[in-house]
C-alpha positions in Angstrom: -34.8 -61.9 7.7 -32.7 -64.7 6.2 -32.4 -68.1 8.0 -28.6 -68.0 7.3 -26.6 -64.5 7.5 -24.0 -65.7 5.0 -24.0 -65.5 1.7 -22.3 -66.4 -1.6 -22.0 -64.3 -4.9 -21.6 -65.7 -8.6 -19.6 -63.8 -10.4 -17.3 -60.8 -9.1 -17.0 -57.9 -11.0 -19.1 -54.7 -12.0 -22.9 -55.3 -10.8 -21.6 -57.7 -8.0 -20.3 -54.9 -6.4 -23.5 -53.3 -6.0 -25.1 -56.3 -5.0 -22.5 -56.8 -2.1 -23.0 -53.5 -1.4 -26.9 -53.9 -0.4 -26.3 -57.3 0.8 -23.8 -55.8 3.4 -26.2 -53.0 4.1 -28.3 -55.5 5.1 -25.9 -57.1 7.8 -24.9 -59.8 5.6 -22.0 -61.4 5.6 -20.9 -62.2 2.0 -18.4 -64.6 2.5 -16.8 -66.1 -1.0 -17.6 -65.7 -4.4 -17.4 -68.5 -7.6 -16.1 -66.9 -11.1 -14.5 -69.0 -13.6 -10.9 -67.8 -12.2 -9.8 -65.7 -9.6 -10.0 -62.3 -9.7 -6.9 -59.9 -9.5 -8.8 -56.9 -8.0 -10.8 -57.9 -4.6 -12.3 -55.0 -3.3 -14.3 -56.9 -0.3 -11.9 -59.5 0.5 -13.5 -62.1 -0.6 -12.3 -65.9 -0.6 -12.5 -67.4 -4.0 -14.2 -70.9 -3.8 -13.7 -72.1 -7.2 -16.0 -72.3 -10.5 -19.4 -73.0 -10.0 -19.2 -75.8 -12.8 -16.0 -77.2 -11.1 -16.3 -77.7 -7.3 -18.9 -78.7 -5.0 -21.1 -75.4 -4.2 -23.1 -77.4 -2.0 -20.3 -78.9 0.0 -18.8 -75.0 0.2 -21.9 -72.8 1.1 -23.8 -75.9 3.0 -27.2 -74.3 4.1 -25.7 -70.7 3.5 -27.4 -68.5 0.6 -25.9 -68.3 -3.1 -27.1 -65.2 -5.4 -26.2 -64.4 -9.2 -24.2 -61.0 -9.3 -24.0 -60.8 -13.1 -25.6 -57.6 -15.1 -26.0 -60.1 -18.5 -29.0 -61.5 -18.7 -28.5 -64.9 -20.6 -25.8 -65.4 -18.3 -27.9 -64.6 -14.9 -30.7 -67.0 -16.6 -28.2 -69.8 -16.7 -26.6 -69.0 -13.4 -30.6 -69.5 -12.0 -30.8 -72.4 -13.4 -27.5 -73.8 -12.0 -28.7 -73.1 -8.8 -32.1 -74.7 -8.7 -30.9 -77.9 -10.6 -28.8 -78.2 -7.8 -31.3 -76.9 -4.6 -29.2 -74.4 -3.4 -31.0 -71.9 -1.3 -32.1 -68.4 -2.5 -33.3 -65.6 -1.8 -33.8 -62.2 -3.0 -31.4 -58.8 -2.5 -33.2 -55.3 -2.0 -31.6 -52.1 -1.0 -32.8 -50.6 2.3 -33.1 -47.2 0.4 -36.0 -49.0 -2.2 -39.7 -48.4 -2.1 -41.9 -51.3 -2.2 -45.4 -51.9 -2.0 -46.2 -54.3 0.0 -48.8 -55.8 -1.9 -45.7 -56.3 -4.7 -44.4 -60.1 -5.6 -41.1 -60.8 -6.1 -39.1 -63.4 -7.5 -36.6 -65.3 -6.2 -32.7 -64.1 -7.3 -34.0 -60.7 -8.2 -31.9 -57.9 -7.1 -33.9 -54.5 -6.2 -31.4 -51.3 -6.1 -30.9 -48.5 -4.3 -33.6 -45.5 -4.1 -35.8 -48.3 -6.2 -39.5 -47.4 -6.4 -41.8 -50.1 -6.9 -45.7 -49.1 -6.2 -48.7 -51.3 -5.3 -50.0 -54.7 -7.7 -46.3 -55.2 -9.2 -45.1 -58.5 -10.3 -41.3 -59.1 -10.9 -40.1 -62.4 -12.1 -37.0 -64.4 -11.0 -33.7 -63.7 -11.8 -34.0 -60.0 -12.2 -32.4 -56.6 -11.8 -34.2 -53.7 -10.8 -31.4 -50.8 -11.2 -30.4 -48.1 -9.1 -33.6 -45.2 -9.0 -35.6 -47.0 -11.3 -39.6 -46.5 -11.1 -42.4 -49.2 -11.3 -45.9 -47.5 -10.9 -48.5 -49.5 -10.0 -49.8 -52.7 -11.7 -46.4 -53.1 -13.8 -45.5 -56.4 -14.7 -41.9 -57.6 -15.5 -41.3 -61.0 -16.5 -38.1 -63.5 -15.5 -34.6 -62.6 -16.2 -35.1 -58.7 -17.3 -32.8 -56.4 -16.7 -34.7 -52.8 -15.5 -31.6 -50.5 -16.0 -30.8 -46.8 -13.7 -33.2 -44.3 -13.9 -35.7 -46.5 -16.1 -39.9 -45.7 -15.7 -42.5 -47.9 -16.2 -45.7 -45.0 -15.8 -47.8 -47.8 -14.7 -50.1 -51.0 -16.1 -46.5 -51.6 -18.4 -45.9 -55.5 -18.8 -42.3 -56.8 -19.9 -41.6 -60.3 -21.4 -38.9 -62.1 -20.2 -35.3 -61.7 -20.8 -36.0 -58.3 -22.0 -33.5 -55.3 -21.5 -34.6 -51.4 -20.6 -32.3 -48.8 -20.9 -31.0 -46.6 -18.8 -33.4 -43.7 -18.4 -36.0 -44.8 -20.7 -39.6 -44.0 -20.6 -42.5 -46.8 -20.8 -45.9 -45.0 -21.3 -48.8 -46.0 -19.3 -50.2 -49.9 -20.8 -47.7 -50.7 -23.3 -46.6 -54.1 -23.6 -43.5 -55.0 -24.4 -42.1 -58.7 -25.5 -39.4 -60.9 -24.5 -36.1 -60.6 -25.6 -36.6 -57.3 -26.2 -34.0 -54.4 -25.9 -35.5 -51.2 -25.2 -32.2 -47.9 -25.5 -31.3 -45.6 -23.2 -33.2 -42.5 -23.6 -36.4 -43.8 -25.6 -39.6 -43.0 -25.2 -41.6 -46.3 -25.8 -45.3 -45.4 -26.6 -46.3 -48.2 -28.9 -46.5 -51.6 -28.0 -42.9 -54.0 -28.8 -43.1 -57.2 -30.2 -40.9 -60.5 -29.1 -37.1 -60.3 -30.2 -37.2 -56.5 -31.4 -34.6 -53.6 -30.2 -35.8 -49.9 -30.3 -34.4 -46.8 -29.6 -35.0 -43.2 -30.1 -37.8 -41.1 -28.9 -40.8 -41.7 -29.7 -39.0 -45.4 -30.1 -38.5 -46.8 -33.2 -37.7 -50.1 -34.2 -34.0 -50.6 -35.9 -33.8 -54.2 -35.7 
């Protein structure tokens, strides 16, 4: 259980709400959020503390928790590394509905989603999202920053680079590797191993760029 029952929310729009979601379901109180202006539509009644880049976070959250609620990547990577230049305190998000071995590591910032399942020896990074009903069979490895989209399955001993992106409903067979900054498509069925910087789709997956 966190230290501090408050907690604080960059960004406010589309995946935030699922993040406030579990982080209310968890008897959290999420108290304000930082965006680079304030939003019209506030579905949680939240106060609006300012830009990150323009006001004091530590002076507004003080020992409370802060968590990046963005879906993009690159921008949840530089979010992270706002918040450990500046020591703010972390933690990480997971839906009470998720399944998760116990003998599982995972990284700070990450956010684990509803009806998750993540079986035993898995490593997930920092600064991650594992979406809504996605599976992790056992031994799967997921570097920082990735984004593990709704209904994705990794069929076990599948290792992702970091920043890398898999689509919604896609299929990783059993010991494929695939690199960083990779985008995998909705729908594919990866059975070959993906290099760094490659995006394939299709099924069997194909490379198109």
């Amino acid at each position: 259980m966190l230290e501090s029952k408050i907690i604080h929310v960059l960004g406010y729009s589309g995946h935030a709400y699922v993040v406030i979601d579990v982080a209310l379901s968890n008897n959290l109180l999420v108290q304000s959020y930082f965006d680079r202006t304030q939003v019209e539509n506030n579905p949680y009644n939240l106060a609006y503390s300012g830009s990150e880049n323009e006001v004091d976070v530590r002076a507004v959250i003080k020992s409370d928790f802060i968590f990046p609620a963005v879906g993009a990547n690159g921008i949840r990577k530089k979010l992270v590394a706002f918040i450990e230049k500046h020591d703010l305190n972390q933690t990480t998000l997971k839906a009470q509905s998720a399944s998760i071995s116990k003998l599982t590591s995972i990284g700070l910032s990450t956010f684990i989603g509803p009806k998750v399942i993540i079986n035993s020896l898995g490593r997930i990074g920092k600064g991650c999202i594992i979406n809504s009903g996605a599976i992790l069979e056992h031994e799967c490895m997921v570097g920082n920053y990735c984004h593990i989209a709704p209904g994705a399955v990794l069929t076990g001993n599948v290792e992702i680079g970091n920043n890398s992106f898999i689509g919604a409903n896609s299929v990783i067979i059993q010991g494929v590797s695939i690199g960083s900054n990779v985008v995998v498509g909705a729908g594919a069925v990866v059975i070959d191993n993906i290099p760094d910087n490659e995006i394939w789709v299709g099924n069997p997956a194909k490379r198109i760029r």
